[in-house]
C-alpha positions in Angstrom: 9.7 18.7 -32.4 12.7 18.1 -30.4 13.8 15.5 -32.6 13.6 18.0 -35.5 16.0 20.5 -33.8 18.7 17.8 -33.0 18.6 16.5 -36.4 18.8 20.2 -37.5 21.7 20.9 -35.6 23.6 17.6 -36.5 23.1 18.6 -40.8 24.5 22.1 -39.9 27.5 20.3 -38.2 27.9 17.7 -40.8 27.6 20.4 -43.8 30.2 23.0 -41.6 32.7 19.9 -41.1 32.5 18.9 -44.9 33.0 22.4 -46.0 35.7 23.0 -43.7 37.5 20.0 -44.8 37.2 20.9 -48.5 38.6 24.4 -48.2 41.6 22.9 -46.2 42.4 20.3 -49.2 42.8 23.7 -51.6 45.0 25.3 -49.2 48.7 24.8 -48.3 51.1 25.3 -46.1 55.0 24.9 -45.3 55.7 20.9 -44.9 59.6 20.3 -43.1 58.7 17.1 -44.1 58.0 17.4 -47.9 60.9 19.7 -48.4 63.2 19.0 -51.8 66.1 20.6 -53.6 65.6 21.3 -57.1 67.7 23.6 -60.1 66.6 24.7 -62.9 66.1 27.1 -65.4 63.4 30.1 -65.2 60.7 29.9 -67.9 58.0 32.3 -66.6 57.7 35.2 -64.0 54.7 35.6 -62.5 53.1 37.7 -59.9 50.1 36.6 -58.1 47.3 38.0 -55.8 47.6 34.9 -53.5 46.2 36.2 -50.5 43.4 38.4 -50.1 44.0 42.2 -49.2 47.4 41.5 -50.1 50.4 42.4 -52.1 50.9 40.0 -55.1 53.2 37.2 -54.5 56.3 36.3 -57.1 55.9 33.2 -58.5 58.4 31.6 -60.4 57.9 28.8 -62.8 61.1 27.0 -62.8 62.1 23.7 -65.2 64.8 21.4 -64.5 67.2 21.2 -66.7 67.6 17.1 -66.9 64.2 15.5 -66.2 62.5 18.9 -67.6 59.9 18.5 -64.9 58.3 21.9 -64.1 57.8 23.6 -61.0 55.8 26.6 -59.7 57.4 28.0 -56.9 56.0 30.6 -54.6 58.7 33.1 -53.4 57.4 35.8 -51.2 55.2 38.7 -51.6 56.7 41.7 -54.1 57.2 43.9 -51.4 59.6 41.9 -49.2 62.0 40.3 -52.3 64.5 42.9 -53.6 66.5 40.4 -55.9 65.3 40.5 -59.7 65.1 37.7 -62.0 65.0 37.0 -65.8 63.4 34.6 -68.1 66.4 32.0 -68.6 68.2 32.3 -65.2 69.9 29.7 -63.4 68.0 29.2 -60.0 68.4 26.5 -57.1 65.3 26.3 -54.8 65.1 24.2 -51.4 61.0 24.3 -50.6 58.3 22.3 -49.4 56.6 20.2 -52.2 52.8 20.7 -52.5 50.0 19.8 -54.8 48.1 21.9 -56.8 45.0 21.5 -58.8 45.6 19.6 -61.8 49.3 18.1 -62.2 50.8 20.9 -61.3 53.6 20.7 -58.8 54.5 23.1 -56.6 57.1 24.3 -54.0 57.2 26.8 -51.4 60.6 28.3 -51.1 62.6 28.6 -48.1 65.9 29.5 -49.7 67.4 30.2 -53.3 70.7 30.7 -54.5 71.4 32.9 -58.0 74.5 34.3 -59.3 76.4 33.4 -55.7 73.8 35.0 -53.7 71.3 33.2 -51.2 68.2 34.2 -50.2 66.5 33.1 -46.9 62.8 33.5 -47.3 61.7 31.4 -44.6 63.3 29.6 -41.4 63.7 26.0 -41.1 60.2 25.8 -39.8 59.0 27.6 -43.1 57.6 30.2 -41.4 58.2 33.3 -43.5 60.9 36.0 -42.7 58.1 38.9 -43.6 55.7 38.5 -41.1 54.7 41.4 -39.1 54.0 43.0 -42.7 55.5 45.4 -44.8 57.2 47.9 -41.9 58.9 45.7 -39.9 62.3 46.1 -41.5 64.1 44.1 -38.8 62.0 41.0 -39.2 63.5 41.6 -43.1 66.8 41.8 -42.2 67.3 39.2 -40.4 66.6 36.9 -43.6 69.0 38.0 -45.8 72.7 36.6 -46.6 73.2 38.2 -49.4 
């Protein structure tokens, strides 16, 4: 009987560790390490329920205007970005590379420049310049250069 219990508790280890480790190869996260500079041209606008409970996030999908490689990048959630864009815009985007299913690519934003102005989404960390949600006003200020 003892046996029985052991073994018991080592499958409902084993099955926690295995599901754990799947759900943390669909998420993603800020990488210093993976970050790139890309420039391009915006082909699609897109907002997102990312998170859930959330506001939607803007997504942008972004091709390069040379290779014509194209990138999805996550910006911030609608709330915190006051900058509007347009099918066809110019944008530079310095981010953290990450895969997503299929052969997408994908890049979290830190910063982007358009039409002069740069926008600090994130520190050099990549921790983003909204947290502490929607009312903290200061927290938003501090981000902005533009």
């Amino acid at each position: 009987m003892r046996r029985i219990w052991i073994f018991s508790l080592f499958l409902i280890f084993a099955g926690s560790y295995i599901f754990t480790s799947e759900q943390k190869k669909n998420e993603h996260f800020y990488n210093v390490d993976k970050e790139i500079k890309i420039q391009g041209t915006i082909s699609e606008i897109i907002l997102e329920p990312r998170y859930q409970g959330s506001a939607p996030f803007l997504i942008l999908l972004l091709e390069q205007d040379e290779s014509k490689n194209k990138y999805y990048v996550e910006v911030s959630p609608t709330w915190f970005f006051e900058q509007d864009f347009h099918k066809g815009e110019q944008l530079s985007v310095i981010g953290s590379l990450y895969s997503g299913q299929g052969d997408t690519q994908n890049i979290i934003a830190r910063e982007m420049q358009s039409k002069g102005k740069t926008m600090v989404l994130r520190d050099k960390r990549g921790f983003p310049n909204w947290r502490g949600g929607q009312n903290n006003r200061q927290m938003r200020k501090k981000g902005k250069r533009y």
